[in-house]
C-alpha positions in Angstrom: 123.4 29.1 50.5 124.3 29.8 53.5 124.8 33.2 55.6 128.6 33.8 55.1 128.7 32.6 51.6 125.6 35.4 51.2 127.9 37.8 52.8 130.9 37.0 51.1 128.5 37.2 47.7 127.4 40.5 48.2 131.0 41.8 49.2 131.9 40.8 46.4 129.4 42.5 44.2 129.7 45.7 46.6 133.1 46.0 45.5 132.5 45.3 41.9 129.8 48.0 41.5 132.2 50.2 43.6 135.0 49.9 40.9 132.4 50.2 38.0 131.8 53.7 40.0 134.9 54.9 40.2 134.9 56.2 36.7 136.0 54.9 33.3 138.2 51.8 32.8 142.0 53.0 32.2 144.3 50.4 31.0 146.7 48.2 33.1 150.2 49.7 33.0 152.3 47.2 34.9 155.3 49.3 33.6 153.9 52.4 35.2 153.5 50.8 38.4 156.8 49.1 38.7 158.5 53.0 37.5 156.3 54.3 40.5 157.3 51.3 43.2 161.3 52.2 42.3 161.2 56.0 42.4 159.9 55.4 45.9 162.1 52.6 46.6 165.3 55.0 45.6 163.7 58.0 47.2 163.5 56.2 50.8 167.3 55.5 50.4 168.4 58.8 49.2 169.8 60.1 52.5 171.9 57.1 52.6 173.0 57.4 49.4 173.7 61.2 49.8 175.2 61.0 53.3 177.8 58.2 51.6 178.7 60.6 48.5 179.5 63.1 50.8 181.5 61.3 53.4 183.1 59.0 51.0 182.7 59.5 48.3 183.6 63.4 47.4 186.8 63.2 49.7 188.1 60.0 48.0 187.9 62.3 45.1 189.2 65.0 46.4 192.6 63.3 47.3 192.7 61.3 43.8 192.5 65.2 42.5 195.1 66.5 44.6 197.4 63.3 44.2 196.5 61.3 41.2 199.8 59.3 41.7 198.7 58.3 45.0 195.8 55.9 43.0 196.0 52.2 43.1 194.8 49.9 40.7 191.3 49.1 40.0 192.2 45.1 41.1 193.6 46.0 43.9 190.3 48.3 45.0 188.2 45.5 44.1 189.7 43.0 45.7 189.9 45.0 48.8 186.2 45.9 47.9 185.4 42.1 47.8 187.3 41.1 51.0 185.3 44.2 52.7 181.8 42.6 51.3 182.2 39.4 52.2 183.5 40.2 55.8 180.2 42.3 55.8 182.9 45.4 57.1 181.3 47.5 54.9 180.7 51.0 57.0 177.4 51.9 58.0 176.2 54.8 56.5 172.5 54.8 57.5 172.9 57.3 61.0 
């Protein structure tokens, strides 16, 4: 055998022993782990998300409120929604 296929061996059982040390064997939760991954995921956009509810969001209510007859149709805010999507005009909310 030679000397990096002896190294590469005993890495490998170096790392074995050191996860048979690190205490008792827990199941795998692959649903715990992908609960963790998005909760981190949503907390590094949170800002963006918060700054967006507050600048758009809460004021585009506030006028519906104060002049409900003033709304437009939900097809026509989607379509205009759409067009803004696919022209990528969508504001940037990130600063």
């Amino acid at each position: 055998m030679s000397k990096e296929h002896s190294e590469a061996l005993q890495a490998l059982r170096d790392a074995v022993q050191e996860g048979l040390d690190s205490g008792p064997p827990v199941p795998f939760d692959l649903q715990g782990i992908l609960s963790e991954a998005k909760a981190r995921k949503l907390q590094e956009h949170d800002p963006v998300v918060e700054r967006w509810l507050v600048d758009v969001v809460g004021p585009t209510l506030d006028r519906h409120r104060a002049n409900p007859s003033e709304a437009r149709p939900i097809d026509e805010a989607m379509a205009d929604l759409d067009a803004m999507m696919s022209a990528d005009a969508l504001p940037d909310l990130s600063e």
